[in-house]
Legacy VTK file of the C-alpha trace (Angstrom):
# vtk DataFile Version 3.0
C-alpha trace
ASCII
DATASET POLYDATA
POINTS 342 float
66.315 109.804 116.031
67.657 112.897 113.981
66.262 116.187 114.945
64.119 117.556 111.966
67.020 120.128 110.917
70.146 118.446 110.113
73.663 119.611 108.756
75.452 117.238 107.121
78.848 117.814 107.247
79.660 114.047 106.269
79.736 114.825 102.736
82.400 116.231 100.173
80.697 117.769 97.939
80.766 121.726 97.225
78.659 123.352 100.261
76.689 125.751 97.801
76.028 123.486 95.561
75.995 123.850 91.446
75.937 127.186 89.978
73.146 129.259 88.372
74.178 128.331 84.889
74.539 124.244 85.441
70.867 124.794 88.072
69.222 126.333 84.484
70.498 123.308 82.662
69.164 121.277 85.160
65.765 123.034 84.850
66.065 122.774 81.135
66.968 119.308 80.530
64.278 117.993 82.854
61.473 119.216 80.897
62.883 117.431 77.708
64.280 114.615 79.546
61.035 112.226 78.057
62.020 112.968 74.240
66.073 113.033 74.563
67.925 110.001 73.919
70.601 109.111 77.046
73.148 107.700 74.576
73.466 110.741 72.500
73.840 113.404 75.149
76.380 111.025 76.946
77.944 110.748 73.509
77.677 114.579 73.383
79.798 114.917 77.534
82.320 112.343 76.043
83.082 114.800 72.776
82.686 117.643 75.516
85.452 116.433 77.834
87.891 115.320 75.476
87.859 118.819 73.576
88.769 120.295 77.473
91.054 118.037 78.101
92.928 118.039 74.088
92.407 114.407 74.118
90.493 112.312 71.625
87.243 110.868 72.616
87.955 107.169 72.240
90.326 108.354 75.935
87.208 109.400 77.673
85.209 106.805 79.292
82.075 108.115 80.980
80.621 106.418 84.534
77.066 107.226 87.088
79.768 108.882 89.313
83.418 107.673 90.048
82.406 104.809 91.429
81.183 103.066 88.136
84.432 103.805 87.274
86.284 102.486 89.831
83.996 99.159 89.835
85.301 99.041 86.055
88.826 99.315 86.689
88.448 96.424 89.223
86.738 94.449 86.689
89.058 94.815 84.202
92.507 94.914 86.210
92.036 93.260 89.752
90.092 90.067 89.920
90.628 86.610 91.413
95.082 85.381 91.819
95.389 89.658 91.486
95.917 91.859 94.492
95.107 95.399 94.429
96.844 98.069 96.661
95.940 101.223 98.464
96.195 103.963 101.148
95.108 103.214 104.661
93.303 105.206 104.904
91.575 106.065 102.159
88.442 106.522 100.245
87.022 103.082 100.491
85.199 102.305 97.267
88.046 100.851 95.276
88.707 98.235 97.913
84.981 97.456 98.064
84.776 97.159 93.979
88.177 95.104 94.311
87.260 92.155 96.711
83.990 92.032 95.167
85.899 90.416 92.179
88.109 88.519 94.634
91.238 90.027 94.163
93.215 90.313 97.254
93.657 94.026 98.778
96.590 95.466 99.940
96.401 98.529 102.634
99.408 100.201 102.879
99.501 102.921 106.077
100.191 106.454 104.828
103.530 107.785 105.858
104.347 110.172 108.795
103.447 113.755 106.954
99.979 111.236 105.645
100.811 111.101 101.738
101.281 108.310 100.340
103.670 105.651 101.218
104.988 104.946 97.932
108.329 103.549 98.731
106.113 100.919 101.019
103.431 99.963 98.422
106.337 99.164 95.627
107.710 96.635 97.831
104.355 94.929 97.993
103.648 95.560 94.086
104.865 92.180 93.540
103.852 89.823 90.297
100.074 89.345 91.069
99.582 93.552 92.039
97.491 94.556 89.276
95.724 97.778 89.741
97.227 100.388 92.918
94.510 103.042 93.910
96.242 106.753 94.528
93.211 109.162 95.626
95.281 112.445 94.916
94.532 114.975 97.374
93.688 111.757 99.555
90.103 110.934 101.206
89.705 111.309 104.675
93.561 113.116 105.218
92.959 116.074 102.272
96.825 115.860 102.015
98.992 115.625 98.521
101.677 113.296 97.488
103.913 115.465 95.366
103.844 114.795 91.300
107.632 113.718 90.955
107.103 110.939 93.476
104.285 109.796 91.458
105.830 109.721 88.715
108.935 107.967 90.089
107.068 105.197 91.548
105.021 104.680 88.208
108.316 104.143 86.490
109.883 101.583 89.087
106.256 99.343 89.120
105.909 96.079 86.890
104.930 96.420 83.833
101.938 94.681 84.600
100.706 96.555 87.242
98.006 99.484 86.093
97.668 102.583 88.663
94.275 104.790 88.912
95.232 108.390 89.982
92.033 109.644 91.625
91.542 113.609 91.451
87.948 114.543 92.487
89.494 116.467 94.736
92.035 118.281 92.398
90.491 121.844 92.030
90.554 122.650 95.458
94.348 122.963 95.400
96.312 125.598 94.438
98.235 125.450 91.048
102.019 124.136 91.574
104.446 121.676 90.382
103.320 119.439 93.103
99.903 119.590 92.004
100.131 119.166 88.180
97.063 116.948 87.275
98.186 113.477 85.178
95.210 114.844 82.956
96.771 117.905 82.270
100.478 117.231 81.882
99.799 112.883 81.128
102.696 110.641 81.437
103.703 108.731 78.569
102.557 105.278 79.547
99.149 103.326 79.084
99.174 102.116 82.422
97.895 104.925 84.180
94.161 106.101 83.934
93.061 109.192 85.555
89.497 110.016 87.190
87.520 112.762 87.752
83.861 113.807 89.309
81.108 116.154 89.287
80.297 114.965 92.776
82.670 117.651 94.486
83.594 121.275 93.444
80.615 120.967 90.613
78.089 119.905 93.221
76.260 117.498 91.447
76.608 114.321 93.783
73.188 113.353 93.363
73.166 113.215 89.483
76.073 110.875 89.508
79.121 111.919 86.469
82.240 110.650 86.602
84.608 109.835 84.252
87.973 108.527 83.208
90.971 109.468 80.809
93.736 107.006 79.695
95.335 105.616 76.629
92.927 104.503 74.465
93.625 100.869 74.450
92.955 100.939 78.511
90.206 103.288 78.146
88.438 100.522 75.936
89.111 97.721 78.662
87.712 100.049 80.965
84.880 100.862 79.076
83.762 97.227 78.316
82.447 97.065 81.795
80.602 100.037 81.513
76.655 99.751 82.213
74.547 101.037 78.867
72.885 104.463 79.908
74.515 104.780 82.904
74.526 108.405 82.297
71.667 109.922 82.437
70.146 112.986 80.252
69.814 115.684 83.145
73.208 114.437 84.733
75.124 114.490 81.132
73.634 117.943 80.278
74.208 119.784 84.016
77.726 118.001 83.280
78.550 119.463 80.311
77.303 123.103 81.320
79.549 122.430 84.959
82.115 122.009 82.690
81.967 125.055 80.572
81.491 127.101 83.933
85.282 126.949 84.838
84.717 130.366 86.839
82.803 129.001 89.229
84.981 126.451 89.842
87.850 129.017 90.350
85.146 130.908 92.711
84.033 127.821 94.447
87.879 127.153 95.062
88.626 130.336 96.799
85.620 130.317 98.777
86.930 127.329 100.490
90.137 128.212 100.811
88.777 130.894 102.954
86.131 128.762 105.597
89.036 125.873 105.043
91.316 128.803 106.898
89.178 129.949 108.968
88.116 126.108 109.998
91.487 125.663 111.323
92.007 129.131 112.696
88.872 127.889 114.945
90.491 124.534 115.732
93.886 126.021 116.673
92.250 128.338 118.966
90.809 125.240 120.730
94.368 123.936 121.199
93.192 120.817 118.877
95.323 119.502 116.423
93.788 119.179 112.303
95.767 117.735 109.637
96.504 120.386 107.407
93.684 119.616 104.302
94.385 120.678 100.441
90.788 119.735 99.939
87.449 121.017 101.121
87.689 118.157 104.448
89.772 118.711 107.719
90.492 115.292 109.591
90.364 116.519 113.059
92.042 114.732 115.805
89.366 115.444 118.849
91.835 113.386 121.349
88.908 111.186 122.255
87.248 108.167 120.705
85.699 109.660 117.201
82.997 107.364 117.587
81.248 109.264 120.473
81.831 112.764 118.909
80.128 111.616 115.941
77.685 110.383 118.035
77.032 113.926 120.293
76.869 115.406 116.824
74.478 113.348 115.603
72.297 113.578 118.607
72.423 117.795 118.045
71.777 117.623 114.145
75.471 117.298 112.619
76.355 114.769 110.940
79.853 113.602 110.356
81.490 111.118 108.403
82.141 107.777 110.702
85.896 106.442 112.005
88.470 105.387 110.127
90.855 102.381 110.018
94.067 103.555 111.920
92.417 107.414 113.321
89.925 105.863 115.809
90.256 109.559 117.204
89.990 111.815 114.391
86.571 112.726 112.779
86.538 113.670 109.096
84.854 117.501 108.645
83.819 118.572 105.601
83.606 122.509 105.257
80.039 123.517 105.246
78.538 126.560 104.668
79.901 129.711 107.259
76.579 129.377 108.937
76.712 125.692 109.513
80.352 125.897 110.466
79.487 127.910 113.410
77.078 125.934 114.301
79.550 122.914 114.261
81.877 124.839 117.156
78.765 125.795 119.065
78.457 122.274 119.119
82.056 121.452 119.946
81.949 123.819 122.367
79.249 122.192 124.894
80.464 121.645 128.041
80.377 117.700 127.756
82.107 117.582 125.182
84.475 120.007 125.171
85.680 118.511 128.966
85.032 114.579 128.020
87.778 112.836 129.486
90.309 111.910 127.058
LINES 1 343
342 0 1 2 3 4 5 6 7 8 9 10 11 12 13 14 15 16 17 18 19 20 21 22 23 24 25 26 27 28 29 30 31 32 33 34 35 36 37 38 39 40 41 42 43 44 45 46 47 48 49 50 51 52 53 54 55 56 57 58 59 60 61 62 63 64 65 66 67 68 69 70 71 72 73 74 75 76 77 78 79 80 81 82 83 84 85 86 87 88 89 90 91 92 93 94 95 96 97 98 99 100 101 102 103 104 105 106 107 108 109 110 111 112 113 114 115 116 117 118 119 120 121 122 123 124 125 126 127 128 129 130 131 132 133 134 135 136 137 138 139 140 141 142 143 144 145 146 147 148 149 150 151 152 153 154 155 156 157 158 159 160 161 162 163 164 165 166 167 168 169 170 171 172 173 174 175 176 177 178 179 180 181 182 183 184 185 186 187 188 189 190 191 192 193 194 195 196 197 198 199 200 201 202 203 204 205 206 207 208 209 210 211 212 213 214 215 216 217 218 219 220 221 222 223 224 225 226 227 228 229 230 231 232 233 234 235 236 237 238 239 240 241 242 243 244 245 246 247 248 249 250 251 252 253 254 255 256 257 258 259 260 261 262 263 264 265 266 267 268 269 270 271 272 273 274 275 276 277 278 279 280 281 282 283 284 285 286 287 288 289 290 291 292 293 294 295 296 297 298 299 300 301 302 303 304 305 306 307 308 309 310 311 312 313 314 315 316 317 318 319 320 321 322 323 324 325 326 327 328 329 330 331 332 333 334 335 336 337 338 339 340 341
């Protein structure tokens, strides 16, 4: 049983939540909710998006988080005699959406520095591959594979082959060549389709926004599997003020840079050994089975994401307020498990 306070440090999203301005919108759009129509304020996020991103609207397909929109790209590029490849590990929703429709999935082990292997996944990007999942900084590892390799291995895949570059994660690195969206500076070919969410630096998780951006031709494939009013009125509104409340985002980045810093500074000083994170997550290798430290945290009102394929001893910490980050090494720093045999 969970005590009655818990910290949940087993999500990604931003640790102070949404801002004041996108909280009023909130506030604002519930108490019309009743007389607003869903379709026209989703209609409204769609125009919204495409004006910040200089694309046209018919590129911008909207989704009840990411996840909608990775179900959709399944749908409409993976299926049954198709395989789909990705990162092992990584964020496990497009493998889930992707066997669903029987297509055969592909994990390809991350290389030695934990980007990408790209060099591995073309050599099994064979006839049948027909959608490859990059989560870009990557879910659990935080780490980056660098834009030019990206864009490399997009130009040596089969034509038929469609990747989704997945940046939820994107704000919370720092601006460089290495980091240059696929939204931002696109590549010239209608394979690609890039994703974002309000589920992380925007902290709006629980009113579920994502969305897409591609060529219009594969944005309309996409969007034929989207669910009508999958969007609703208080999510598309706090989206669209999120959106226009870019200094909060550039707040909300720095912030984390800092407790991400001091997170490791903490974890260094403890001789234990993190993966250096671009994102607001540190996979931390605790040198004993993950399963029981998620368990000791659980047991003390932490919670923490579970194990993952390939890092049975690394636990997955997302950076919490300072205040519940202390209270994480308090935790860590209990005599049984801090001297738990290894």
């Amino acid at each position: 049983m969970l005590p009655d306070r818990v910290i949940r440090l087993n999500r990604t999203g931003n640790a102070r939540g949404p801002s004041p301005r996108v909280l009023a919108a909130i506030l604002d759009a519930a108490q019309h909710a009743a007389d607003l129509d869903p379709d026209v304020e989703s209609e409204a996020l769609r125009n919204r998006i495409a004006r910040f991103h200089s694309v046209t609207p018919e590129q911008v397909v909207l989704g009840c988080g990411s996840t909608e929109i990775l179900r959709m790209a399944a749908d409409a590029f993976a299926g049954s005699g198709k395989s789909a490849i990705t990162a092992l590990p990584t964020a496990d929703m497009m493998g889930r959406c992707a066997r669903r429709v029987g297509a055969d999935v592909i994990a390809v082990p991350l290389s030695r520095n934990y980007s990408h292997d790209l060099a591995a996944m073309l050599e099994r990007a064979g006839a049948t591959a027909g959608l490859i999942y990059i989560c870009n900084p990557n879910s659990p590892t935080g780490t980056l594979t660098r834009r030019r390799d990206l864009e490399q291995f997009i130009r040596e895949l089969p034509d038929t082959t469609c990747v989704l570059i997945d940046e939820a994660y994107h704000h919370y690195v720092g601006e460089s060549s290495d980091n240059a969206s696929f939204i931002d500076r696109p590549v010239d070919d209608a394979r690609v389709m890039v994703t974002r969410s309000f589920s992380k630096i925007h902290g709006l998780a629980g009113l579920r926004v994502g969305y897409a951006i591609a060529a219009t031709k594969t944005a309309r494939l996409l969007a034929a599997g989207r669910l009508p009013g999958s969007v609703n009125v208080v999510a598309a509104q706090a989206a669209a003020a999120a959106l226009d409340d870019q200094e909060y985002v550039r707040i909300s980045a720095r912030r984390n840079a800092d407790d991400r810093q001091e997170f490791l500074n903490q974890a260094n000083a403890r001789m234990l050994r993190p993966i250096d994170s671009q994102t607001n997550f540190v996979l931390l290798d605790t040198e004993r089975p993950a399963a029981e430290v998620v368990e000791r945290f659980k047991q003390n009102g932490i919670l923490l994401a579970p194990p993952f394929p390939g890092f049975e001893k690394h636990v997955r910490v997302s950076i919490g307020t300072p205040a519940a980050m202390r209270e994480f090494w308090n935790i860590w720093d209990l005599k049984p498990l801090r001297h738990a045999s290894m």
